[in-house]
TIKOLKE-530223 format. One line per 8 residues: number of its first residue (from 0); for each residue x, y, z of N, C-alpha, C, O. Coordinates in nm, 3 decimals. Atoms other than C-alpha are relative to their C-alpha. Layout:
BEGIN
NUM	X Y Z X Y Z X Y Z X Y Z; ...
END
This chain:
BEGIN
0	-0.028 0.070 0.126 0.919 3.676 2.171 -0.063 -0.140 -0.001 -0.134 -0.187 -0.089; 0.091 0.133 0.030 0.811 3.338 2.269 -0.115 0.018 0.010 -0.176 -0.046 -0.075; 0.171 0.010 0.050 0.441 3.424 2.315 -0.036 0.023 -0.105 -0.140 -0.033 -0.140; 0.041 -0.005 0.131 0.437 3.547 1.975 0.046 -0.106 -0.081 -0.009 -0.142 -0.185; 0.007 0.155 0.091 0.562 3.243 1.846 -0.099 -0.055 0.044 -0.190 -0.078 -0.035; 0.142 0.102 -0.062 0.310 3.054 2.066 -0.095 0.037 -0.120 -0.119 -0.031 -0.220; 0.064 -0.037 0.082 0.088 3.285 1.906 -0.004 -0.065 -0.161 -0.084 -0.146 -0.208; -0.027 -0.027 0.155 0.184 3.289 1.550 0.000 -0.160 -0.013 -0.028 -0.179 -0.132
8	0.019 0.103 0.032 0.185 2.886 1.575 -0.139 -0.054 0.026 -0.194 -0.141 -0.041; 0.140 0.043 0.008 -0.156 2.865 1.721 -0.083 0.015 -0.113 -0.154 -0.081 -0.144; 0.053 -0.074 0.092 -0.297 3.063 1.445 0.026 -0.071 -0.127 -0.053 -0.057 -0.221; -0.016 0.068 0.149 -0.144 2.843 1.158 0.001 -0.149 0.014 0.029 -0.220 -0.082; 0.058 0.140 -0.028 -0.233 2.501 1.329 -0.147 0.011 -0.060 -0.206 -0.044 -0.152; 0.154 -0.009 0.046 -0.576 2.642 1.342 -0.033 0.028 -0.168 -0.132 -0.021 -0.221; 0.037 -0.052 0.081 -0.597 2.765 1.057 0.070 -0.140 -0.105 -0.008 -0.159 -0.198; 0.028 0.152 0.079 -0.475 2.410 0.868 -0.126 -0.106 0.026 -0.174 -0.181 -0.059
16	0.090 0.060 -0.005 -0.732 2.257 1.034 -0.117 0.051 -0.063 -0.198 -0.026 -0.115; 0.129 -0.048 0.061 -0.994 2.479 0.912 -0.022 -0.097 -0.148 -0.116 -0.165 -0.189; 0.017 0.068 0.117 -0.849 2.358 0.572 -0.031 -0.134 -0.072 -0.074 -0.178 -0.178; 0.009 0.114 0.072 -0.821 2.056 0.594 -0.162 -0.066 0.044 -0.202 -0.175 0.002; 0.148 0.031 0.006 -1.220 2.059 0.732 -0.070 -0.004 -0.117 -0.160 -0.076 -0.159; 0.079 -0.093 0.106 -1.294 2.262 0.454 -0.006 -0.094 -0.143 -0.088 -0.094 -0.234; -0.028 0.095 0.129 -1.131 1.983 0.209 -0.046 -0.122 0.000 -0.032 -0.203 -0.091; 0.076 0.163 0.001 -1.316 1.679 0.325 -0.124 0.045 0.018 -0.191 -0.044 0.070
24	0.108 -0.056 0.044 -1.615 1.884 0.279 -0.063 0.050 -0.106 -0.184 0.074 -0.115; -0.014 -0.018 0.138 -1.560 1.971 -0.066 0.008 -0.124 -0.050 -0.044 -0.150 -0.159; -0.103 0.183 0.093 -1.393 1.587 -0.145 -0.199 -0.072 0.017 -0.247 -0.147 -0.068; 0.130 0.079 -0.016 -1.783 1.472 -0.016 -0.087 0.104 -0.051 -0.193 0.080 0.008; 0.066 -0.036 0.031 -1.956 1.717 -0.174 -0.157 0.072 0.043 -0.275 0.072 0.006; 0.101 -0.049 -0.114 -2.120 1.899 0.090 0.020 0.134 0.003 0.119 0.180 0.060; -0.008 -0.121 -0.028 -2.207 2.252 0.044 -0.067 0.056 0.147 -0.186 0.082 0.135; 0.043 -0.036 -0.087 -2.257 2.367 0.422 -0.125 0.123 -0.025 -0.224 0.125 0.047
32	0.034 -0.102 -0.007 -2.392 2.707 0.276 -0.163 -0.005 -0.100 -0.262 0.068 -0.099; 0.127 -0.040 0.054 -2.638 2.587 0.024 -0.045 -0.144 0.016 -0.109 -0.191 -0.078; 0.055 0.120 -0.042 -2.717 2.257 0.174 -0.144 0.008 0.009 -0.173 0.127 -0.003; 0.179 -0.036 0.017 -3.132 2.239 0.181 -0.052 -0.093 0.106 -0.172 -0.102 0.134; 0.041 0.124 -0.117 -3.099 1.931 0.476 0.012 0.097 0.143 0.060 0.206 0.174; 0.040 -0.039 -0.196 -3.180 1.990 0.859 0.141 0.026 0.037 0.219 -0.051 -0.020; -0.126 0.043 -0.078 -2.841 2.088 1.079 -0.029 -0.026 0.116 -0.097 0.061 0.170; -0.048 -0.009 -0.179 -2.791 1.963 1.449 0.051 0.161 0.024 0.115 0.240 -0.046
40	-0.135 -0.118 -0.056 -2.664 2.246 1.658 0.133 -0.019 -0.051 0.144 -0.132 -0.098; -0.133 0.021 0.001 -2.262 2.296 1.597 0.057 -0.075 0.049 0.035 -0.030 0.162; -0.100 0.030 -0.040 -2.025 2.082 1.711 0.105 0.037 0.049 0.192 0.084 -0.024; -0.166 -0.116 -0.036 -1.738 2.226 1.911 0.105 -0.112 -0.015 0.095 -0.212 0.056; -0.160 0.057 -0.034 -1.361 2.071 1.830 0.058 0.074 0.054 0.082 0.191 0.023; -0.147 -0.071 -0.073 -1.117 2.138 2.075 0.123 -0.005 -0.082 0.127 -0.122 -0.118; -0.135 0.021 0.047 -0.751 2.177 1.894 0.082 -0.007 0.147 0.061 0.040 0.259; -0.060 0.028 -0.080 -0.501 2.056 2.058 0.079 0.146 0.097 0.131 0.134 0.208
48	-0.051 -0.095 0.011 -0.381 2.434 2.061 -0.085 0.096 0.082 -0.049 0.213 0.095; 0.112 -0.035 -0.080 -0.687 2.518 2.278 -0.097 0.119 -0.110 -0.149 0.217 -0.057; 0.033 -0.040 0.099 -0.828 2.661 1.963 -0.185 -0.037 -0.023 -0.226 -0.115 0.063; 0.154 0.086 0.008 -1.227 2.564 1.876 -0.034 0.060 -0.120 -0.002 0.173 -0.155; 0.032 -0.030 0.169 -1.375 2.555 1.513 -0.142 -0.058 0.019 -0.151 -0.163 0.082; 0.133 0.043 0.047 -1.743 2.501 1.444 -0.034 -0.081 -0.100 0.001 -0.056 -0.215; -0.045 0.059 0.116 -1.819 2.232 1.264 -0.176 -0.075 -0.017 -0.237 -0.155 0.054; 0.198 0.048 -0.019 -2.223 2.172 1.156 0.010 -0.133 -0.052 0.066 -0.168 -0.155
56	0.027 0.133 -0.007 -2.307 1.829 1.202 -0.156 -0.061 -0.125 -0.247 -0.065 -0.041; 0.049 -0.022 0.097 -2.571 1.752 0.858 -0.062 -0.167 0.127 -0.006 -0.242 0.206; 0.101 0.096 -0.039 -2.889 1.509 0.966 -0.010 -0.114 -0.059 -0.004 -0.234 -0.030; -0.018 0.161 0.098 -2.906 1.333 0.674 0.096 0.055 -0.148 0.116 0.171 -0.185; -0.113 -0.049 0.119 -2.656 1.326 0.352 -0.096 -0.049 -0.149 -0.186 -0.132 -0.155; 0.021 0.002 0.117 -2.723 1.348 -0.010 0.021 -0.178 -0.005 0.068 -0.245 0.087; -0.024 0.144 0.032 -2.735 0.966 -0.198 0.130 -0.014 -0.008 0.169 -0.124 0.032; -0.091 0.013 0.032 -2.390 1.049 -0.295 0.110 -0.018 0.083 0.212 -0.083 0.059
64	-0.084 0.008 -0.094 -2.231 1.100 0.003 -0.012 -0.151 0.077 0.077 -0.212 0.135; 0.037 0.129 -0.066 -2.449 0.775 0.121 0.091 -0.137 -0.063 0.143 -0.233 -0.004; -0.092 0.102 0.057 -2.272 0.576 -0.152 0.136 0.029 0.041 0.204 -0.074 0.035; -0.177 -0.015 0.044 -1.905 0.703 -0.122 0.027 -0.054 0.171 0.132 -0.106 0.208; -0.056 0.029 -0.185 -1.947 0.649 0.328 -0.054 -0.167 -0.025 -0.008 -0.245 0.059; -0.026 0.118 -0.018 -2.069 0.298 0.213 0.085 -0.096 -0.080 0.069 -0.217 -0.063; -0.127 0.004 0.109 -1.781 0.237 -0.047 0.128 0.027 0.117 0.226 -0.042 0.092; -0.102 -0.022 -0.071 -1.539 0.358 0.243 -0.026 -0.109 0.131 0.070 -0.163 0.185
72	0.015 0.112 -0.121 -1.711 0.113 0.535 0.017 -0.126 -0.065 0.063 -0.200 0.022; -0.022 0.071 0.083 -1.685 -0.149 0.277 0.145 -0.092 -0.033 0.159 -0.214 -0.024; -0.105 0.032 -0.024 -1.313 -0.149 0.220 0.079 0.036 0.161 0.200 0.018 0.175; -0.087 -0.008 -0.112 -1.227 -0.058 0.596 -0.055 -0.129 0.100 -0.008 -0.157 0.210; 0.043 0.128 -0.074 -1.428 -0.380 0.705 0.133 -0.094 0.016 0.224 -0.093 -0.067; -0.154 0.129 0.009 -1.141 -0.667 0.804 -0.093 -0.159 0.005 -0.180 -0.221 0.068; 0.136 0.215 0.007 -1.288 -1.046 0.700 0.099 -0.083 0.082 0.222 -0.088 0.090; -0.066 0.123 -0.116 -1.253 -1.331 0.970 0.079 0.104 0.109 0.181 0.046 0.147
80	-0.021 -0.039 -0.089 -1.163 -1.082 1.217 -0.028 -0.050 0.122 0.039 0.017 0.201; 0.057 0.100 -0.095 -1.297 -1.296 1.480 0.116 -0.122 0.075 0.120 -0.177 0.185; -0.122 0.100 -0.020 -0.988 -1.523 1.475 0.017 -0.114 -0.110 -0.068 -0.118 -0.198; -0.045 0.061 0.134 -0.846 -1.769 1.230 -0.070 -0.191 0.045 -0.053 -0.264 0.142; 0.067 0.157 -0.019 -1.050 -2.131 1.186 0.076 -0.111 0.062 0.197 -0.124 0.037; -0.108 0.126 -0.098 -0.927 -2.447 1.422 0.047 -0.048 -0.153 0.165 -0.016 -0.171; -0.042 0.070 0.146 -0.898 -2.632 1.007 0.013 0.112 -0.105 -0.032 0.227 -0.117; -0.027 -0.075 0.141 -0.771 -2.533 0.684 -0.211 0.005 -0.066 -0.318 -0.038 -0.022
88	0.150 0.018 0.079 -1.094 -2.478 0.436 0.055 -0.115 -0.119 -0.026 -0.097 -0.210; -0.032 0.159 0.036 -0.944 -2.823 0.250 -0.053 -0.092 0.094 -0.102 -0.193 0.043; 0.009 0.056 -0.112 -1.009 -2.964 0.543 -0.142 -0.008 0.018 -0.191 -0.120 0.014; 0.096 0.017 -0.074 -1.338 -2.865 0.658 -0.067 -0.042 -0.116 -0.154 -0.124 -0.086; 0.043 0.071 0.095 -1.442 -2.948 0.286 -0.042 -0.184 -0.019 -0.143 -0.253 -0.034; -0.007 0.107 -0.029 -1.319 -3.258 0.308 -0.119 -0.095 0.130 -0.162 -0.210 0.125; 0.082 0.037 -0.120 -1.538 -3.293 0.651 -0.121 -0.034 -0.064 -0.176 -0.138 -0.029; 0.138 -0.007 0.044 -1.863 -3.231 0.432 0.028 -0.088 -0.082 -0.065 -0.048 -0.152
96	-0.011 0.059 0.082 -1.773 -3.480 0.195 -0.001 0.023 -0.150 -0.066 -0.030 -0.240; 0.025 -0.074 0.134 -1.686 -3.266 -0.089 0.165 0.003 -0.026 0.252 -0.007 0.060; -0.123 -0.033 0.048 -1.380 -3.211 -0.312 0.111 0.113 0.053 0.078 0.228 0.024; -0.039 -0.103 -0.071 -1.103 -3.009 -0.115 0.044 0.111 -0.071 0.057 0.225 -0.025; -0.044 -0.168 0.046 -0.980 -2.788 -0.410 -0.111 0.076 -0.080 -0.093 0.162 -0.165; 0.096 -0.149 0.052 -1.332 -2.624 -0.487 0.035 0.132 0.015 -0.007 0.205 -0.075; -0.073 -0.119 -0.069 -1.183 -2.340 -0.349 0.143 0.055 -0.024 0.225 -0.023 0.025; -0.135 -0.020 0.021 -0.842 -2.148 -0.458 0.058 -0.060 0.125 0.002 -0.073 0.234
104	-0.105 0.016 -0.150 -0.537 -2.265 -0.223 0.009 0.162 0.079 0.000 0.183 0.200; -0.031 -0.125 -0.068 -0.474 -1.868 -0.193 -0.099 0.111 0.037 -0.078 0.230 0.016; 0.131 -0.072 -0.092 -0.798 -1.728 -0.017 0.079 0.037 0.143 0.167 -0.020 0.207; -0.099 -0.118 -0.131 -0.691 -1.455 0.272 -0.094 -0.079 0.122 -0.011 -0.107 0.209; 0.034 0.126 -0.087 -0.907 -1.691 0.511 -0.191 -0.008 -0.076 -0.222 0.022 -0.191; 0.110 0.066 -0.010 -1.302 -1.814 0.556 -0.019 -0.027 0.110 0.055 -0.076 0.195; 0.071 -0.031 -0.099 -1.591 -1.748 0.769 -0.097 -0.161 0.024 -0.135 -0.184 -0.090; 0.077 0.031 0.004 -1.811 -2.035 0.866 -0.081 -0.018 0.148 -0.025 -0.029 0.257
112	0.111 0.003 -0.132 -2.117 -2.056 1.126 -0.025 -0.110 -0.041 -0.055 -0.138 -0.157; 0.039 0.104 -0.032 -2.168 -2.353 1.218 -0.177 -0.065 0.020 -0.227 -0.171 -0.018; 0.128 -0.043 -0.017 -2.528 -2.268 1.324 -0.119 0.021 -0.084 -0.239 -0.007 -0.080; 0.117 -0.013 0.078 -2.672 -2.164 1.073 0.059 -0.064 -0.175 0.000 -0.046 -0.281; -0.129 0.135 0.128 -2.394 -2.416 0.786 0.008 0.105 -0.100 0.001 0.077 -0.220; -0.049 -0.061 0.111 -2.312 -2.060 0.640 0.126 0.022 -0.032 0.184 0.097 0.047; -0.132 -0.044 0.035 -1.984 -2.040 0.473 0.043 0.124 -0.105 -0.017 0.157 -0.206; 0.002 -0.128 0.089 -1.813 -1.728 0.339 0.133 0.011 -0.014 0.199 0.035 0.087
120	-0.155 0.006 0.061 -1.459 -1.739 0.137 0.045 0.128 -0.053 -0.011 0.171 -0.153; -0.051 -0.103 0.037 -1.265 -1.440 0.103 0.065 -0.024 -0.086 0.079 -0.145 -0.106; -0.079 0.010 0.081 -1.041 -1.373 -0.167 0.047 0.178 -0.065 -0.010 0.284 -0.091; -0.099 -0.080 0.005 -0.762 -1.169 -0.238 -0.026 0.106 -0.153 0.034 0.208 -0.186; 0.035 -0.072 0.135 -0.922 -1.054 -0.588 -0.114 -0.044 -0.031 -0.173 -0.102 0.059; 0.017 0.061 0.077 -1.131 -1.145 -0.849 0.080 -0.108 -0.038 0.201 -0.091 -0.032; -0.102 0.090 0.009 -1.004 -1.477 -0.943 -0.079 -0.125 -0.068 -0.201 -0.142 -0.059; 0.036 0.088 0.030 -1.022 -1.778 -1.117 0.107 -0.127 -0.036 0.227 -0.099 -0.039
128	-0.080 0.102 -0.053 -0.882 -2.160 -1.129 -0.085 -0.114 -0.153 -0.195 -0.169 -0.162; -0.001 0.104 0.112 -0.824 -2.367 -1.507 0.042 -0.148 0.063 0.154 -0.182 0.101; -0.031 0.140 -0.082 -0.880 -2.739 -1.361 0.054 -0.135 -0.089 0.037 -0.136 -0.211; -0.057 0.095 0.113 -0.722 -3.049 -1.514 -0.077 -0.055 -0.093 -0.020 -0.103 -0.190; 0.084 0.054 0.067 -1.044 -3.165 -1.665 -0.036 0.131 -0.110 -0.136 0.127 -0.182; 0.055 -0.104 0.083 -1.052 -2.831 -1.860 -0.067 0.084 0.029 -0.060 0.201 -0.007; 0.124 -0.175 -0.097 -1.331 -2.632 -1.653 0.068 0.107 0.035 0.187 0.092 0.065; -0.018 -0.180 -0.067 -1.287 -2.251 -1.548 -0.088 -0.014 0.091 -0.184 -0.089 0.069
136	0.071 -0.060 -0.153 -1.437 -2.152 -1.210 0.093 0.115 0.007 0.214 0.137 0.012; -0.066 -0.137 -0.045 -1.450 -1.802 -1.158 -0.069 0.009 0.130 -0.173 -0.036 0.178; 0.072 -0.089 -0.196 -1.484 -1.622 -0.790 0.031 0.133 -0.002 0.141 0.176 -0.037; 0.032 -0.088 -0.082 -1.581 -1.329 -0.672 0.089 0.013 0.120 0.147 -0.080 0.176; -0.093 0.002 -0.091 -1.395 -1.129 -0.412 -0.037 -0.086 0.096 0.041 -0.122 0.184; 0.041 0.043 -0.201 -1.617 -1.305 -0.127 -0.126 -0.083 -0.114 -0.180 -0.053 -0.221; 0.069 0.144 0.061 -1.818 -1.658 -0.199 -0.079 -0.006 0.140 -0.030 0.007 0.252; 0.069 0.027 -0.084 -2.108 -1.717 -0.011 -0.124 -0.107 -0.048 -0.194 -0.119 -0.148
144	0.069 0.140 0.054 -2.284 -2.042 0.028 -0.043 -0.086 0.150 0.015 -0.079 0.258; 0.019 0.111 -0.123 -2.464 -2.319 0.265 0.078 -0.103 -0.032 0.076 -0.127 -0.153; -0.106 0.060 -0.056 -2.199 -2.566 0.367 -0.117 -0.125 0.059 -0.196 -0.110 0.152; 0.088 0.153 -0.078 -2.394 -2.921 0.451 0.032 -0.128 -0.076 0.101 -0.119 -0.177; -0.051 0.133 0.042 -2.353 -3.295 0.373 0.054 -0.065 -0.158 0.007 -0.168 -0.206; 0.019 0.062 0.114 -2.230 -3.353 0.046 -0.013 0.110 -0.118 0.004 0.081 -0.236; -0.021 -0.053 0.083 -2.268 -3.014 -0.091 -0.017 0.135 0.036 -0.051 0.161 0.151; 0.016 -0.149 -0.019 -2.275 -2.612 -0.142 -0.114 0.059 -0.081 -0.107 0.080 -0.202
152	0.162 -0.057 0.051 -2.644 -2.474 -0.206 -0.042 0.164 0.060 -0.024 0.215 0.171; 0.003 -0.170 -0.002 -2.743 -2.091 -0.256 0.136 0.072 -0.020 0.179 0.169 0.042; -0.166 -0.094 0.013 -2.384 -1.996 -0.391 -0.045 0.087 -0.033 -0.163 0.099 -0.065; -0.010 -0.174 0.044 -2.311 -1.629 -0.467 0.142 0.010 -0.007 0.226 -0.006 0.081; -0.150 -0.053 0.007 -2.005 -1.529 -0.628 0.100 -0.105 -0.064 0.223 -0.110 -0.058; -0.036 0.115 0.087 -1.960 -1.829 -0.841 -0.019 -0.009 -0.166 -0.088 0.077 -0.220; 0.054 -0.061 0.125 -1.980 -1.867 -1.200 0.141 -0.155 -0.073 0.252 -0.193 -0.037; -0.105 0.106 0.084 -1.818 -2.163 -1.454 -0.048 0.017 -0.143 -0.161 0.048 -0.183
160	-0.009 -0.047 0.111 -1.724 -2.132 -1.792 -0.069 -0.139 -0.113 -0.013 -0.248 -0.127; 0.068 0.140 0.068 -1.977 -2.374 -2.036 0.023 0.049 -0.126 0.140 0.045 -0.162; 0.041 -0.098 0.128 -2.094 -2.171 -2.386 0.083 0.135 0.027 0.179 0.176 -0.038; -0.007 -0.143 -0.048 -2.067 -1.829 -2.192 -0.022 -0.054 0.158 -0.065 -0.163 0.196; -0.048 0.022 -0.107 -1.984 -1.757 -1.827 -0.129 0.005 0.055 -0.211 0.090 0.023; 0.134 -0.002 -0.034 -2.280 -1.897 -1.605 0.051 -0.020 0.138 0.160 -0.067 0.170; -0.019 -0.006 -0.145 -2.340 -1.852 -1.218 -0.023 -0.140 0.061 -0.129 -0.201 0.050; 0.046 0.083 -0.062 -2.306 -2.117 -1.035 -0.080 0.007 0.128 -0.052 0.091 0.213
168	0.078 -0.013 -0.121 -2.552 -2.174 -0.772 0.012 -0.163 0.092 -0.042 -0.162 0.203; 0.019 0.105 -0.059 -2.502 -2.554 -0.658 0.143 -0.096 -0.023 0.185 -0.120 -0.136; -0.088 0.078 0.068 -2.215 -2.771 -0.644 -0.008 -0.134 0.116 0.003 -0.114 0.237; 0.002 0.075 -0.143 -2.248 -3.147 -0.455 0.015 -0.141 -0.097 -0.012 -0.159 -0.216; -0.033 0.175 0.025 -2.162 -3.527 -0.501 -0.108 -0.083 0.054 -0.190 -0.027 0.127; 0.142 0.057 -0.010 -2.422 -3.767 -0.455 0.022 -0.132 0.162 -0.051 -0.196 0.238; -0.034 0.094 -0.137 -2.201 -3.966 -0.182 0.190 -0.002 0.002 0.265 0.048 -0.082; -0.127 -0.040 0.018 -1.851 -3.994 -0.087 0.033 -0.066 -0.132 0.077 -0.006 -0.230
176	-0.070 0.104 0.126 -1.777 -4.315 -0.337 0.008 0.034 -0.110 0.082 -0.018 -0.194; 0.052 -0.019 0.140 -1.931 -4.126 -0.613 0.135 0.029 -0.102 0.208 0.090 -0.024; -0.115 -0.099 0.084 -1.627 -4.004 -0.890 -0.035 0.097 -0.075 0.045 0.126 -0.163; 0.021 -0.075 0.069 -1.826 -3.742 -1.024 -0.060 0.102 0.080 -0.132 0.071 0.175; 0.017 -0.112 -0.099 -1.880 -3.404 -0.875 -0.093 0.110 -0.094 -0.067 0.150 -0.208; 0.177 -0.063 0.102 -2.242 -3.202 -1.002 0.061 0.178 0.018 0.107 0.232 0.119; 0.026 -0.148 -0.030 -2.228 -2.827 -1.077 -0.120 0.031 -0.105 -0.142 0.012 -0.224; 0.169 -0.058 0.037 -2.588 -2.671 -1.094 0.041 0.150 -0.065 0.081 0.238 0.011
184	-0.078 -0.136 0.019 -2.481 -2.361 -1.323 -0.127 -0.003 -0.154 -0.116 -0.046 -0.269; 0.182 0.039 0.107 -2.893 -2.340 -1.516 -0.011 -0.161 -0.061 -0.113 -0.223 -0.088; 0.028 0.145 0.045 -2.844 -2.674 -1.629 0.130 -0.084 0.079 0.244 -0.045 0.104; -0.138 0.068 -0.046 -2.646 -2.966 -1.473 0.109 -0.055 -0.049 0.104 -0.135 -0.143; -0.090 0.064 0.108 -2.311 -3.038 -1.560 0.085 -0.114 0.141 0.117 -0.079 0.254; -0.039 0.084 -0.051 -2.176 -3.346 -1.419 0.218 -0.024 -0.037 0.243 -0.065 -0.150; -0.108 -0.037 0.004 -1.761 -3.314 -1.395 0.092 -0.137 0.078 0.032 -0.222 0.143; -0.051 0.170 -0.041 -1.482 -3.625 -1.292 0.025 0.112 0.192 0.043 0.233 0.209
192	-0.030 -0.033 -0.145 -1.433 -3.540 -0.901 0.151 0.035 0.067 0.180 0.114 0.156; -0.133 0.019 -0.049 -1.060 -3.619 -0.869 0.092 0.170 -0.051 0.190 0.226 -0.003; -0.073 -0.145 0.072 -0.983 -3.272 -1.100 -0.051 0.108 0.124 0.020 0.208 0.127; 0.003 -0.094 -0.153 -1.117 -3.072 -0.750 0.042 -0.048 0.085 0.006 0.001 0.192; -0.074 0.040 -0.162 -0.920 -3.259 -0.497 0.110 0.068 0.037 0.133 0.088 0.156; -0.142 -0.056 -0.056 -0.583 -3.088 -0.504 -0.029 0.133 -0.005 -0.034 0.181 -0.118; -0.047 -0.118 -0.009 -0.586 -2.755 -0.395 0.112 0.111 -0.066 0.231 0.124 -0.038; -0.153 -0.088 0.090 -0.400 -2.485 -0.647 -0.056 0.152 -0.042 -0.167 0.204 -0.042
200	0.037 -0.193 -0.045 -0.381 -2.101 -0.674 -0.078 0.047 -0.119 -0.060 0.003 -0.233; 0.069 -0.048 0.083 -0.606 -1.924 -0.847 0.055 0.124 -0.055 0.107 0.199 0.028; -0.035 -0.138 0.033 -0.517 -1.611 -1.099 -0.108 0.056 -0.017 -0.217 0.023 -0.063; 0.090 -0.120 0.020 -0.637 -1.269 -1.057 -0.055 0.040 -0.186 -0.001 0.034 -0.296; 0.084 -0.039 0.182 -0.891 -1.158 -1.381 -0.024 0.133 0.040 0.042 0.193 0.124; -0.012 -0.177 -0.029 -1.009 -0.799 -1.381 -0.168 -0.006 0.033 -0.218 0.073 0.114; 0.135 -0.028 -0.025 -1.393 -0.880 -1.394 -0.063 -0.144 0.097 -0.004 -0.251 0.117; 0.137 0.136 -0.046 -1.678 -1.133 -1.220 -0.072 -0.005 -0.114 -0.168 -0.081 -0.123
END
């Protein structure tokens, strides 16, 4: 009696696994049978059940499958994994001689290399931050920019509200004393400095 249970449970382990091969092969859109790409030899899986299923290993994948495995490496990446910065990003702002609340207060952290003065600001959404002088600054989930004396040059993932919503690419002060803080967004707009000093949370929007 118990070997036929053994039995009768090996047989319906295996046989979920088949399915659930069979269903992340369908979910990616991979017909094994009328596929037209190169296979590797088989693959053998062992089940834990001492069971073995064949499982053809594909050379190269359709575009579609290429987009959806880089759509899945994408969100399983973790930002600042590396460890959490010695300073706040107020802080290291402040270091460059720039306004400390360019930046939402509620960013999930920030990357910067020192090496090469690239900085890279995560964020918890789409998002954006109505400042006391009236401006909009929108961000992007992830802000990327050079980090050097006085200012942030080659942004990505920036954008302020003038006519219609324009990218920013430059934002910098001309010295600490100055009270006016420059954003390069196609034309320059010159802004009072003191409305980016305090750090405050930014709300989620739905687009960039």
């Amino acid at each position: 009696m118990e070997k036929a249970l053994t039995k009768v449970g090996s047989f319906w382990i295996s046989k979920k696994a088949k399915e659930e091969i069979s269903a992340i092969g369908d979910d990616l859109s991979v017909s094994v049978s009328h596929c037209s790409c190169a296979l590797w030899p088989p693959l053998l899986v062992n089940l834990v059940t001492g069971g073995v299923i064949l499982v053809p290993v594909l050379m190269k994948f359709s575009n579609t499958v290429e987009e959806k495995a880089k759509w899945i490496f994408e969100k399983l990446k973790v930002p600042c994994s590396e460890g959490k910065p010695s300073k706040s990003l107020p802080d290291l702002l402040r270091e460059y001689g720039l306004p400390q609340g360019l930046f939402p207060r509620n960013i999930i952290c920030y990357e910067f290399d020192e090496s090469r003065a690239r900085l890279i600001v995560h964020m918890p959404s789409t998002c954006e931050i109505s400042f006391k002088d009236s401006s909009v600054v929108r961000y992007a989930n992830r802000v990327k920019a050079t980090l050097s004396r006085g200012k942030l040059s080659g942004i990505e993932g920036m954008k302020t509200k003038l006519l219609v919503w324009v990218k920013v690419t430059h934002v910098g002060v001309e010295s600490y004393k100055s009270d006016k803080v420059c954003f390069t967004a196609g034309v320059k707009k010159l802004r009072p400095k003191d409305a980016y000093e305090m750090p405050r949370d930014a709300i989620k929007v739905d687009e960039f």
